[in-house]
C-alpha positions in Angstrom: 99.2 108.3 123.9 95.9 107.2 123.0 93.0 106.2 125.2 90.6 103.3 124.2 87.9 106.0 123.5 89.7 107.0 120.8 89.5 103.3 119.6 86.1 103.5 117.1 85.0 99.8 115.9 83.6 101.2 113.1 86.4 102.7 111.8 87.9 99.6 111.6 86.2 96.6 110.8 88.3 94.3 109.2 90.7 94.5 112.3 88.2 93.6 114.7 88.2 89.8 114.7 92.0 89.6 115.1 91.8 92.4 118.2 92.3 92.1 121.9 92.1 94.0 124.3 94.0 93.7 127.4 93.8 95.8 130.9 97.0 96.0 132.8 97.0 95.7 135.7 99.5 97.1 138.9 100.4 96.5 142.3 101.5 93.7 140.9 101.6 93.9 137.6 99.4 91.4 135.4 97.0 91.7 132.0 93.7 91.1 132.1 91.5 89.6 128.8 88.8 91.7 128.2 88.0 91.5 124.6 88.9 89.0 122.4 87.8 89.1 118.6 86.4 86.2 117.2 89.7 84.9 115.0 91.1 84.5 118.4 88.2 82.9 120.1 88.5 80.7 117.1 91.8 79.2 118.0 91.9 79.3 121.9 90.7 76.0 123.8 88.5 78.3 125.9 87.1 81.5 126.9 89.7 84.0 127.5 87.7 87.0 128.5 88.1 88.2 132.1 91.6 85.5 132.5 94.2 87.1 133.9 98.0 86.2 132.2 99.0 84.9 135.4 96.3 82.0 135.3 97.7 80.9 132.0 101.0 78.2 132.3 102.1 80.0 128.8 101.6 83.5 129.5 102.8 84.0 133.3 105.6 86.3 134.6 108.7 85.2 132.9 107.5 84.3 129.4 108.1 86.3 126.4 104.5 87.1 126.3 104.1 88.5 129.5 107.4 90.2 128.8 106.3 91.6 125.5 102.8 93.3 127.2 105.2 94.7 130.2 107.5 96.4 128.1 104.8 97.9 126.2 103.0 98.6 129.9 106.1 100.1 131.5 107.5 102.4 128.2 104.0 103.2 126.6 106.0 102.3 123.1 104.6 100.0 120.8 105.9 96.6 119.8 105.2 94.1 117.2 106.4 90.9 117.8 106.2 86.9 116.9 105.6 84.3 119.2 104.9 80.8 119.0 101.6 79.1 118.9 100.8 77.3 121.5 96.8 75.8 121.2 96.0 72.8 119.0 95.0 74.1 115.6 97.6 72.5 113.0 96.4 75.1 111.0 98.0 78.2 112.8 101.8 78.4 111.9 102.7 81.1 113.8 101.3 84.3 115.5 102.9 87.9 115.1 101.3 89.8 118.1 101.4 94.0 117.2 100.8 95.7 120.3 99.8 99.3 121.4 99.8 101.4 124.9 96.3 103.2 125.7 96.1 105.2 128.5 92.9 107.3 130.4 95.4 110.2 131.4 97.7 110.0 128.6 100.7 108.4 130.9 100.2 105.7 133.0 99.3 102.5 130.2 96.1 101.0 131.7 95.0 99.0 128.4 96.8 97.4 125.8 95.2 96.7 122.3 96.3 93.6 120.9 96.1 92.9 116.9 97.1 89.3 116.3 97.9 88.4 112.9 97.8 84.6 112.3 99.8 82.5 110.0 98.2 80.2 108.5 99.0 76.6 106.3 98.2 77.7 102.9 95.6 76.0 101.2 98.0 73.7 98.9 99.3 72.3 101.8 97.0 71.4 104.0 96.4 67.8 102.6 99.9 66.9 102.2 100.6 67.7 106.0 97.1 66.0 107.4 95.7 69.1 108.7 92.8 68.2 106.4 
């Protein structure tokens, strides 16, 4: 399993706007912002960067987000998955979340790295539907 030291930026920069990074955290288990690229910054209502997903109403123990990050937390497999869009962009269709287990010792999932591809309303519709 990968460690977020093998993680270069510059090896990827066209992912890195669309990137999170998220510690997990145990004893109990929660997930931790702490890096956010700026196409999510874009369409969050505020700073994410230190929340914790049990401070969040739509990301708290029980929801398919915070079930989607444990799985990947307690099985070290990744997972790509859609879930809804919950901010207020009327621009942002939907969000499919791909998400990979890093881990210091190679076991034990400490960090989870987060690439959020977001739907968009195409261009040609955007008038007819009053987003613009």
């Amino acid at each position: 399993m990968p460690s977020r030291k093998d993680i270069d930026p510059v090896e990827i920069p066209r992912l890195l706007s669309s990137t999170a990074l998220v510690d997990v955290l145990r004893d109990p288990l929660d997930f931790r912002f702490r890096l956010l690229g700026t196409a999510i910054d874009n369409i969050t209502t505020k700073n994410l960067r230190g929340v914790r997903f049990s401070e969040l109403p739509y990301l708290v123990e029980g929801n398919k987000g915070w079930a989607d990050y444990a799985y990947v937390a307690n099985t070290g497999k990744p997972l790509t998955t859609d879930r809804p869009y919950v901010g207020k962009s009327k621009m942002v269709v939907r969000l499919t979340d791909s998400l990979f287990p890093l881990s210091d010792d190679g076991e034990t999932v400490n960090m989870v790295w987060s690439f959020l591809d977001i739907w968009w309303v195409p261009l040609r519709e955007r008038s007819w539907n009053g987003v613009v």
